[in-house]
MARNUKE-702416 format. One line per field, with one value per residue (C-alpha): residue number from 1; residue in three letters; x, y, z. Coordinates in steps of 0.1 Angstrom, whole numbers, plus 5000, padded with zeros to 4 digits. Example, Ala and Ser with C-alpha at 12.3 -4.5 7.8 and 13.67 -1.06 7.14 Angstrom:
<sites>
i <- c(1, 2)
aa <- c(ALA, SER)
xx <- c(5123, 5137)
yy <- c(4955, 4989)
zz <- c(5078, 5071)
</sites>
This chain:
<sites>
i <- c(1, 2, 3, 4, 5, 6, 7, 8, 9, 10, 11, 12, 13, 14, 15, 16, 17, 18, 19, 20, 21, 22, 23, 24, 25, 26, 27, 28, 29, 30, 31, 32, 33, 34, 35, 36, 37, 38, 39, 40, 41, 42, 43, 44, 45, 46, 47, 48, 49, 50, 51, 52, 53, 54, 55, 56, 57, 58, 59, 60, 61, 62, 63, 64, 65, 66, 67, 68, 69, 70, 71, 72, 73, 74, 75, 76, 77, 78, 79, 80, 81, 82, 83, 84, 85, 86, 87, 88, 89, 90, 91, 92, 93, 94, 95, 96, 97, 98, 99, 100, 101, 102, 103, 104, 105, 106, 107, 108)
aa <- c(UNK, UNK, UNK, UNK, UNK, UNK, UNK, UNK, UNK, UNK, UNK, UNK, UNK, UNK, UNK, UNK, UNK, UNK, UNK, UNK, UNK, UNK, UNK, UNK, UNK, UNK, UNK, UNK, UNK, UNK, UNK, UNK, UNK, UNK, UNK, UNK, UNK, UNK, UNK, UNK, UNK, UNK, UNK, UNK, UNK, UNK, UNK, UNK, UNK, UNK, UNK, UNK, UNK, UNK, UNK, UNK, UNK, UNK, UNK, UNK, UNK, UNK, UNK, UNK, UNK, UNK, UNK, UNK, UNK, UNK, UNK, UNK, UNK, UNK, UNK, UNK, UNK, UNK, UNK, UNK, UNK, UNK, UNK, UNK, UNK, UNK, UNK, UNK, UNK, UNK, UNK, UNK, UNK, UNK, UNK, UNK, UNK, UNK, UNK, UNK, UNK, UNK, UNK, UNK, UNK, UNK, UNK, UNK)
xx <- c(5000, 5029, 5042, 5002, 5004, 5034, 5023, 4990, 5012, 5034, 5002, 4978, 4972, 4954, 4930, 4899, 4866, 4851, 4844, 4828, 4800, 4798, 4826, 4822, 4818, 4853, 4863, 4879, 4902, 4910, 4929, 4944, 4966, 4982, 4983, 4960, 4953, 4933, 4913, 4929, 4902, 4886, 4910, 4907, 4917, 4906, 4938, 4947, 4918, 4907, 4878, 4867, 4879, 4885, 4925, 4945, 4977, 4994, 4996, 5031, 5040, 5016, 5028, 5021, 4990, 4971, 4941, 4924, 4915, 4900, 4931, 4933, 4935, 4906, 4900, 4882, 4865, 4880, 4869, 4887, 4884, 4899, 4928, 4933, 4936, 4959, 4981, 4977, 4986, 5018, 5028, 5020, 5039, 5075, 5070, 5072, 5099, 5119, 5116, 5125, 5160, 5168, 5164, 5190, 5193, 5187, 5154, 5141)
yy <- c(5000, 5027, 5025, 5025, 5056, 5069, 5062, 5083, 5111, 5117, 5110, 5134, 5150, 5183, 5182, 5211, 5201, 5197, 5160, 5137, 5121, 5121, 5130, 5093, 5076, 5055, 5059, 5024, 5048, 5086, 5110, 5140, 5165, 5141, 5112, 5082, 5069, 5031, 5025, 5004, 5001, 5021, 5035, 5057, 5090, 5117, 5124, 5136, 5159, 5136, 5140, 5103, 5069, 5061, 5054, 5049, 5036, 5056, 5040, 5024, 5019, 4994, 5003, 5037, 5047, 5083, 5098, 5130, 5161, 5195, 5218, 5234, 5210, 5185, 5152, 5132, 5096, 5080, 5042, 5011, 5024, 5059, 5042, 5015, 5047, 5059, 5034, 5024, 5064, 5059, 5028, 5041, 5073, 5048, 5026, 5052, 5071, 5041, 5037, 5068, 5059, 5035, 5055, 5070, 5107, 5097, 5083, 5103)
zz <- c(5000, 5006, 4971, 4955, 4982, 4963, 4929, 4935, 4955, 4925, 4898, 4906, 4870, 4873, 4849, 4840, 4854, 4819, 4812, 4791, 4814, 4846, 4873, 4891, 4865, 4855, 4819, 4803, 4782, 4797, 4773, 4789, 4766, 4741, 4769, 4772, 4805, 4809, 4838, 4865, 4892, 4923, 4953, 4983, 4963, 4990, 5008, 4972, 4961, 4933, 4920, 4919, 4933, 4899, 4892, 4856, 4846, 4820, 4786, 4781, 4818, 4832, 4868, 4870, 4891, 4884, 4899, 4884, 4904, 4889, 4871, 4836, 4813, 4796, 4805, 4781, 4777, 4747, 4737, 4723, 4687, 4694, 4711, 4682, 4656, 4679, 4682, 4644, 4636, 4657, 4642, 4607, 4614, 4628, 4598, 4575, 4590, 4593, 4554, 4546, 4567, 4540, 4511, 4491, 4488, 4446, 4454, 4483)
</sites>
């Protein structure tokens, strides 16, 4: 419990107070800014101002543990389809940088 204490201490994300649904309700996929958050389960979040039990690990470290309070930037519900095109956009975006690596400067 102290390192899940830890984690939550140093993930608090201030976000605005505008969401999509309700503030309670636990979104399977959170995007905040340009990061995705997925849902990890419900926690005693009040010693940290959050504004829900709700907490998220942070896509790409499975270990991290973030609660959300009120700040100034948007929170937003995304679902498994916006998260797909994400992640397919990404990959896209690698594969064809990695391609123009091989190219010679006579046929880029």
């Amino acid at each position: 419990k102290t390192s899940m204490k830890r984690l939550l201490t140093l993930g608090v994300v201030l976000i605005s107070s505008f969401s999509i649904g309700s503030e309670d309700e636990c979104c399977k996929l959170k995007s905040v800014g340009e990061h995705l958050y997925h849902y990890t389960g419900l926690d005693d979040t009040s010693e940290y101002s959050c504004i829900s039990e709700c907490t998220y690990s942070k896509h790409g470290e499975p270990d991290s543990k973030y609660c959300f309070k009120n700040g100034n930037q948007k929170a937003v519900c995304e679902d498994d389809d916006v998260k797909l095109l994400h992640q397919l956009y990404s990959g896209l975006s690698s594969l064809h940088s990695h391609l123009k690596s091989l190219l010679t400067p006579e046929q880029a």
